[in-house]
KEKE-3310 file (N, C-alpha, C; in steps of 0.2 Angstrom, whole numbers, plus 5000, padded with zeros to 4 digits):
npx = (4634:4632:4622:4618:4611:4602:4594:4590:4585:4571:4566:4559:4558:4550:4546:4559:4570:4561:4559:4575:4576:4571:4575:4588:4586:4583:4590:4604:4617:4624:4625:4620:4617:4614:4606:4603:4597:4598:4589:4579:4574:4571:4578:4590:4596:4588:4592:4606:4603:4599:4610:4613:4627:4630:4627:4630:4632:4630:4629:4621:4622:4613:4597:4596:4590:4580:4586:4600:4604:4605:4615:4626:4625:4629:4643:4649:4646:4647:4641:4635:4623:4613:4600:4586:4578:4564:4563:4550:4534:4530:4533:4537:4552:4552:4549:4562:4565:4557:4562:4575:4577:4576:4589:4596:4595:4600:4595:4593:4598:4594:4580:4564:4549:4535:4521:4507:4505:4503:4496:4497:4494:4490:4487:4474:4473:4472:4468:4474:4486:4488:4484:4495:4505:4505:4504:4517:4523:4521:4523:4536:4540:4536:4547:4558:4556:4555:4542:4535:4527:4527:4537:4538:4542:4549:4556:4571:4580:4596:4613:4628:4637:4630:4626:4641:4641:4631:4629:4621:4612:4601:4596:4583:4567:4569:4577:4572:4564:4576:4584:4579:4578:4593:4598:4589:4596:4607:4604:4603:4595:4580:4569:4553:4543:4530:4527:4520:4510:4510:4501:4506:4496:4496:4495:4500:4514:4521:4528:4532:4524:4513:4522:4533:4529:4529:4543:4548:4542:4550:4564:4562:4562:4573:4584:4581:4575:4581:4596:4604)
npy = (5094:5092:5095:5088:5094:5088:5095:5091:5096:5102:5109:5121:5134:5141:5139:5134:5145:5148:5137:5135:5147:5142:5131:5136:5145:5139:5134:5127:5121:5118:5113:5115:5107:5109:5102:5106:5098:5099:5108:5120:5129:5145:5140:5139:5149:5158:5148:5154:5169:5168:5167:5161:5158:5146:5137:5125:5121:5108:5110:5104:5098:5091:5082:5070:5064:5061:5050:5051:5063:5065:5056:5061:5074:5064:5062:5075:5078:5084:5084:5074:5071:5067:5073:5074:5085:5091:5100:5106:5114:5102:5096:5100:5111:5112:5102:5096:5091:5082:5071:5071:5068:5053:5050:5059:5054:5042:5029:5027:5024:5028:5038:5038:5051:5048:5052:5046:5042:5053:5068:5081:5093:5088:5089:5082:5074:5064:5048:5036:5041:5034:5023:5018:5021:5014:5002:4999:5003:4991:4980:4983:4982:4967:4963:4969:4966:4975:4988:5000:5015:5024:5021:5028:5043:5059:5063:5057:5054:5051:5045:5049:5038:5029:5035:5032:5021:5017:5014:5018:5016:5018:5032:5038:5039:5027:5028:5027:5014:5006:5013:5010:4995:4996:5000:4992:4979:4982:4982:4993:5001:5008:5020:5027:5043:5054:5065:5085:5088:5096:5091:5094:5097:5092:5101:5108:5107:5095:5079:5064:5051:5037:5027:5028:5021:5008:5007:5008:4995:4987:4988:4984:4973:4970:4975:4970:4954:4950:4953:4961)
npz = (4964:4946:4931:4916:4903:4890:4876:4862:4844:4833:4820:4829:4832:4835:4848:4857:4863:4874:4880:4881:4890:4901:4906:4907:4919:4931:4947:4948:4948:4932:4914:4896:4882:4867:4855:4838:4825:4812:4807:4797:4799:4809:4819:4824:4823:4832:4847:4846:4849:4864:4871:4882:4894:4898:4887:4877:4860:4848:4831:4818:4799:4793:4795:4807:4818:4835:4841:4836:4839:4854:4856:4850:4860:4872:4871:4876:4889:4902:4917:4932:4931:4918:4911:4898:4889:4879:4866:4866:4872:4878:4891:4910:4916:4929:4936:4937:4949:4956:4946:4950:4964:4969:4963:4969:4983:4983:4977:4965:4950:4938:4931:4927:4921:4923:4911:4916:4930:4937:4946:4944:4933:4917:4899:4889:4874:4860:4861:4852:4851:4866:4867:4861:4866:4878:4875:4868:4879:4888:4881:4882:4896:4897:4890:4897:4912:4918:4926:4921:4916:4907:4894:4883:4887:4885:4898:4902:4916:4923:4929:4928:4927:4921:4908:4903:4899:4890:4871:4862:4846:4837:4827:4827:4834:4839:4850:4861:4867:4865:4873:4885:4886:4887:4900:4905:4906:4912:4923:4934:4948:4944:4943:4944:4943:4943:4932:4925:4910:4895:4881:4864:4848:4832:4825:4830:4829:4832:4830:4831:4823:4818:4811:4818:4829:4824:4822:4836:4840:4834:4838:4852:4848:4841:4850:4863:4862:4850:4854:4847)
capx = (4631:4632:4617:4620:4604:4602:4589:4587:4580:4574:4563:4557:4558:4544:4548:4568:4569:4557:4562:4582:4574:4564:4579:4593:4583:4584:4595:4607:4627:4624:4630:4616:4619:4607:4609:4601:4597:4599:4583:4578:4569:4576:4578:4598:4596:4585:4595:4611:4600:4597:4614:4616:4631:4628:4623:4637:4626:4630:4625:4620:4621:4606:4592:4598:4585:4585:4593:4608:4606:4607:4620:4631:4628:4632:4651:4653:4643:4653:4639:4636:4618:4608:4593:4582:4573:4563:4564:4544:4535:4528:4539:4537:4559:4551:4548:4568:4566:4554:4565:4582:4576:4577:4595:4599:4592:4605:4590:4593:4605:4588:4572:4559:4545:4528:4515:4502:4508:4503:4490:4500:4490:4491:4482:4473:4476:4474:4467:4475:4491:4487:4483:4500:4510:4501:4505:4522:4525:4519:4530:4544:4539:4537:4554:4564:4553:4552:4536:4535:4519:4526:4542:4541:4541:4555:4560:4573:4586:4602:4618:4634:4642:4624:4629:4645:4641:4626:4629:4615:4611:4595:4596:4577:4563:4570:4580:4569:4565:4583:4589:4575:4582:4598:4598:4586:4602:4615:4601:4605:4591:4577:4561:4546:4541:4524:4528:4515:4512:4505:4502:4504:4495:4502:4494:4507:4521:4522:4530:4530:4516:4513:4529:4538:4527:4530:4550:4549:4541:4557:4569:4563:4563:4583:4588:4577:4575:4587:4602:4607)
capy = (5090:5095:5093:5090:5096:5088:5096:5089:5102:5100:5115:5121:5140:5143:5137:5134:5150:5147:5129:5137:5152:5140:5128:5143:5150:5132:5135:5119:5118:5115:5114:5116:5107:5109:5102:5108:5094:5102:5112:5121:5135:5150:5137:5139:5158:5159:5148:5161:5173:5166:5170:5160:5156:5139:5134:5121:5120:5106:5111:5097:5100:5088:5079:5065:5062:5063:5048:5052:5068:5063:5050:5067:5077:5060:5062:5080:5079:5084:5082:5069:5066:5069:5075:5073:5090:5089:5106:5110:5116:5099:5096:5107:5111:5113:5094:5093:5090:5076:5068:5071:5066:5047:5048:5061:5050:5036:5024:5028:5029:5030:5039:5039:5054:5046:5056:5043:5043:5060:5071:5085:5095:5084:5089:5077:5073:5057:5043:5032:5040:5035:5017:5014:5021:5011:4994:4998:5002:4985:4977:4984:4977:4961:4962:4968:4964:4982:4987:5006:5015:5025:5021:5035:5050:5061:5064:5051:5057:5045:5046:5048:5031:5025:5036:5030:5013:5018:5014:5022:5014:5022:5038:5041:5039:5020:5029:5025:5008:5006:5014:5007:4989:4992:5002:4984:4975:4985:4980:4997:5003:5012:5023:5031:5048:5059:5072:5087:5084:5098:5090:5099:5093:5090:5108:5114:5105:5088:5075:5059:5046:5026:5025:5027:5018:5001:5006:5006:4987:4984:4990:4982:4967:4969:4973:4966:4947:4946:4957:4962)
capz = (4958:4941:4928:4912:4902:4884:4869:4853:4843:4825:4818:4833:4831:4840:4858:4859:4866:4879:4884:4883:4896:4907:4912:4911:4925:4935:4951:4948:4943:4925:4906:4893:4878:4864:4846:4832:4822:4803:4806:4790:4800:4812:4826:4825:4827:4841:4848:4846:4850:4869:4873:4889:4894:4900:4882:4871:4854:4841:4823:4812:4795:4789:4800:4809:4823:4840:4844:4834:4843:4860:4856:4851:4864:4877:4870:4877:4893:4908:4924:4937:4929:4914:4908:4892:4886:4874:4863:4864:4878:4884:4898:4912:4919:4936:4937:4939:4958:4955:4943:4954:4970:4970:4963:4975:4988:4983:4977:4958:4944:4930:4931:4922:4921:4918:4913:4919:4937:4942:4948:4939:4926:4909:4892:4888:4868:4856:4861:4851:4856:4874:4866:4856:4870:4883:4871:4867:4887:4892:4877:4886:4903:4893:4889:4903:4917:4923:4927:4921:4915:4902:4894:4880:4891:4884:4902:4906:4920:4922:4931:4922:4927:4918:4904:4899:4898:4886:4867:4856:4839:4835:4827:4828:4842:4843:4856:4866:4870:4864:4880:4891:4886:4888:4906:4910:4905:4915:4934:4939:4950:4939:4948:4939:4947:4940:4931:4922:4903:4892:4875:4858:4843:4825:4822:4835:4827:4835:4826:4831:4820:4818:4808:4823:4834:4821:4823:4841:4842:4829:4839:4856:4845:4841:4858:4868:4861:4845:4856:4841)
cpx = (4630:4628:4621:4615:4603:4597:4591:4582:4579:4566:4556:4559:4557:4542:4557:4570:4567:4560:4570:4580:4574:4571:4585:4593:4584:4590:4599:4614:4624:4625:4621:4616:4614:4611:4603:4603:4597:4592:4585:4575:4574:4579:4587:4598:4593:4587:4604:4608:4599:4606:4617:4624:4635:4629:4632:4632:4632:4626:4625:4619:4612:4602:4593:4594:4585:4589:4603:4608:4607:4614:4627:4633:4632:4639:4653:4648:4649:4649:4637:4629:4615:4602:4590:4578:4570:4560:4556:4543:4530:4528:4542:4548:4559:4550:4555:4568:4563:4559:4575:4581:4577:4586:4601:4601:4596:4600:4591:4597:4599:4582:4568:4553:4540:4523:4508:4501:4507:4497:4492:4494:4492:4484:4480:4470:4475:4474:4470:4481:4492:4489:4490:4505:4510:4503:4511:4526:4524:4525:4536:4545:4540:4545:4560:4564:4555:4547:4533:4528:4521:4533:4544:4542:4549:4559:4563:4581:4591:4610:4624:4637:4637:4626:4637:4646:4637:4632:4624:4617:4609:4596:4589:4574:4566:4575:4576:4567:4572:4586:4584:4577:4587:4600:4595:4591:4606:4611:4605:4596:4585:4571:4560:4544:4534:4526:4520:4516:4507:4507:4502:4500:4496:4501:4502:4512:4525:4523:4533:4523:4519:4520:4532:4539:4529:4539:4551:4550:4548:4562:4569:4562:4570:4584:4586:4578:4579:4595:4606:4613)
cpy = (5095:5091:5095:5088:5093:5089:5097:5093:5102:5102:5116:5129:5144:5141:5135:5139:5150:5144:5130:5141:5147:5136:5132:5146:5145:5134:5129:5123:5114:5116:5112:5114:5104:5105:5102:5101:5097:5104:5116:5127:5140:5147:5140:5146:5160:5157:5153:5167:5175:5170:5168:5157:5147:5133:5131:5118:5116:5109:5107:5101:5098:5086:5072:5058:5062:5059:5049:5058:5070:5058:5057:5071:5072:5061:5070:5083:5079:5085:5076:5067:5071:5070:5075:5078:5089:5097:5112:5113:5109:5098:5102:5105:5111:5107:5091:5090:5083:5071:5067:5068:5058:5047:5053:5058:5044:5032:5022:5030:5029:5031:5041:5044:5054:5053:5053:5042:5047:5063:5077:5088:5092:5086:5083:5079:5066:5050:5036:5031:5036:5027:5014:5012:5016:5002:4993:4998:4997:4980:4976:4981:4971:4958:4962:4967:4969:4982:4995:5009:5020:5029:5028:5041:5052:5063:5057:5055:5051:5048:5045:5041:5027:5028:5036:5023:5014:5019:5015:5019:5017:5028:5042:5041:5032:5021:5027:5021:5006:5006:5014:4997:4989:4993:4993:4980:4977:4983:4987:4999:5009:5012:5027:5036:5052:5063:5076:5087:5092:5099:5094:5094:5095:5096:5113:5113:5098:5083:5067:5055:5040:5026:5025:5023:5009:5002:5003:4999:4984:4984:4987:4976:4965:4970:4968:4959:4946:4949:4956:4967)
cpz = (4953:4936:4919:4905:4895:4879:4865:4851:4835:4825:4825:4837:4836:4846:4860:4864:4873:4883:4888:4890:4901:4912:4912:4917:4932:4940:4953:4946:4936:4919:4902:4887:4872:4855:4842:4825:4816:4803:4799:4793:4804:4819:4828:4828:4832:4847:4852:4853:4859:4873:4881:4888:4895:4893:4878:4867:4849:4837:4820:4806:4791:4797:4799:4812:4831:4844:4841:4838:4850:4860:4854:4856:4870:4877:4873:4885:4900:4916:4926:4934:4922:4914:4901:4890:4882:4871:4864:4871:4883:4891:4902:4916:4925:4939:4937:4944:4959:4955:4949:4960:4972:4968:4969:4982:4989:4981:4969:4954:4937:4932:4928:4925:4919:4919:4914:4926:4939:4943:4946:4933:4919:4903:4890:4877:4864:4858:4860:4852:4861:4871:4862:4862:4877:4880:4871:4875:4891:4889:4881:4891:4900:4895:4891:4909:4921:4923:4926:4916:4909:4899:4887:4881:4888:4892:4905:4908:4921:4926:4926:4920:4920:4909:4897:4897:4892:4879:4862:4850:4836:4834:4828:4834:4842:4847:4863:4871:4868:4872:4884:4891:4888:4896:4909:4911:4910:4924:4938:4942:4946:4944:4941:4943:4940:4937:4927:4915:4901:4885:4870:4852:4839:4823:4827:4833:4831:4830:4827:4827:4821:4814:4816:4828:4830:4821:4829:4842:4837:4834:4847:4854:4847:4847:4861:4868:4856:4850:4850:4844)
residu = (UNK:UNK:UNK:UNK:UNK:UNK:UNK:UNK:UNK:UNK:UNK:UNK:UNK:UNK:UNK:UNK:UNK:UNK:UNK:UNK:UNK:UNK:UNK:UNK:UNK:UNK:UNK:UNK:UNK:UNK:UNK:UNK:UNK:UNK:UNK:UNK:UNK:UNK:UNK:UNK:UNK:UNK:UNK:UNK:UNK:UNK:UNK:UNK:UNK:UNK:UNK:UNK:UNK:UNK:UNK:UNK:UNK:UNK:UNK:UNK:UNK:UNK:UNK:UNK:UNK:UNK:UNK:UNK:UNK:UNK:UNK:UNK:UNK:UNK:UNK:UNK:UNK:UNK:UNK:UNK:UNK:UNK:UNK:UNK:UNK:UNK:UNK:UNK:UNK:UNK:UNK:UNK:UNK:UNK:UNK:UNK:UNK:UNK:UNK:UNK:UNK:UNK:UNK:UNK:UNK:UNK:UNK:UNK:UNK:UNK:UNK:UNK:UNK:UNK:UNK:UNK:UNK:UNK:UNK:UNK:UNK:UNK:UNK:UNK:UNK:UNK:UNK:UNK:UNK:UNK:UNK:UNK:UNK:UNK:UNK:UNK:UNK:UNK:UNK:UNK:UNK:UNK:UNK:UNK:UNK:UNK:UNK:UNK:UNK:UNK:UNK:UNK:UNK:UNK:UNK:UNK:UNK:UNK:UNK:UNK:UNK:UNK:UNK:UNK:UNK:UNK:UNK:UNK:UNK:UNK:UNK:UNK:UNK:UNK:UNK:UNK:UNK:UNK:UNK:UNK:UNK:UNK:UNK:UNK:UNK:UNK:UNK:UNK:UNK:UNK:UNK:UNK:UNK:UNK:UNK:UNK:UNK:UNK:UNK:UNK:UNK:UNK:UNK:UNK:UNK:UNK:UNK:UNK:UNK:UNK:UNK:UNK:UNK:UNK:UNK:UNK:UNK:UNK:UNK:UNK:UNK:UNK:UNK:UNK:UNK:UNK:UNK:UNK)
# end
C-alpha cells in the first residue's frame, strides 16, 4: 500500500518544516505532495530546504485556498489512499494508523478524524469554535444522513477509487462540506476514528473565521439540497 500524503500550505514558515519532518519519518510506501499556495513569506524555501526526497511540491503563484489546493494535488496523486495534512502542527502524523485501520481492514473507503471522539490529548480552544463547528457538523448529518461528530477535521483519509470520482468545486474551506456531501452521495462506507488535536490560536497563525463558517452552510446548501 502506497500513501499518498496531501499539504496545503499558505504562509506557514514557521512549522512546514516540521509537519514535512514528522510525516517523512512515517514508515509507509509514500509520495509527499505539498503545495505552496502563493505564500508571501519563507514557506517555499523551507520547503526546498527539507530536501526529502519523497516531496512533489506545486508552487502556486497567487492564493487560491485550499480547496483549489487539494483539487491540484488530487490530479498528480499516485497511492492507493490519501491523506489530508494540514501544514501546521495541529495534527499529530502518528494518528495515521488510526486513520488507515478501517480501510485496511476492508470496512472503509473514507475516514474521518474526529477530534470529539477521542481520549487523545486535545487543546481546548474557542468556544465558539466548538459551537459553529458542532452546528455545521449536524447540518451535514441533516443533509447526508451520516451521523459524524466532526466533519471539519482537516484529517480526511480516502481511497483512490473514492478519489477519482471526487470533483472539487471549492477553492476555499467549502472543501469541506463539499467533499462530505459528495463522498455521502457516492454510499461508499465512511467511519470516524478519534484522533489528538493541539489547537493554535489566531496569535499562532490560525486562519480560518465566521466568513468561512457562513460559506460552509452555502456550500452544503448547493451540494447538499440545490446539487448544484
Amino acid at each position: 500500500m502506497k500513501l499518498s500524503i496531501i499539504i496545503p500550505a499558505y504562509n506557514e514558515e514557521a512549522t512546514i518544516a516540521a509537519v514535512i519532518g514528522r510525516v517523512a519519518k512515517l514508515k509507509y510506501k509514500k509520495e509527499i505532495i505539498v503545495v505552496n499556495d502563493g505564500s508571501t513569506d519563507k514557506t517555499r524555501y523551507k520547503i526546498l530546504d527539507t530536501r526529502y526526497k519523497q516531496i512533489k511540491l506545486i508552487n502556486k503563484k497567487i492564493n487560491e485556498g485550499k480547496g483549489a489546493a487539494i483539487r491540484d494535488a488530487l490530479k498528480v496523486v499516485t497511492g492507493d489512499v490519501v491523506i489530508i495534512q494540514d501544514a501546521d502542527l495541529e495534527y499529530d502524523p502518528n494518528d495515521y494508523k488510526l486513520l488507515l485501520k478501517p480501510i485496511l481492514d476492508g470496512k472503509a473507503q473514507v475516514v474521518f478524524g474526529s477530534r470529539f471522539i477521542t481520549s487523545a490529548p486535545r487543546r481546548a480552544l474557542y468556544f465558539w469554535h466548538w459551537v459553529g463547528n458542532a452546528f455545521l457538523t449536524l447540518l451535514t448529518d441533516a443533509i447526508t444522513n451520516l451521523n459524524l461528530t466532526d466533519m471539519e477535521t482537516c484529517y480526511k483519509a480516502f481511497t483512490a477509487q473514492v478519489a477519482r470520482k471526487l470533483d472539487i468545486k471549492e477553492t476555499r474551506f467549502g472543501f469541506e462540506p463539499e467533499f462530505t456531501v459528495k463522498i455521502a452521495k457516492m454510499k461508499v462506507p465512511v467511519y470516524e476514528v478519534g484522533v489528538s488535536y493541539s489547537g493554535r490560536s489566531y496569535e499562532e497563525g490560525k486562519k480560518i473565521g465566521w466568513r468561512d463558517g457562513v460559506w460552509a452552510i452555502w456550500s452544503l446548501i448547493k451540494y447538499g439540497v440545490l446539487d448544484i
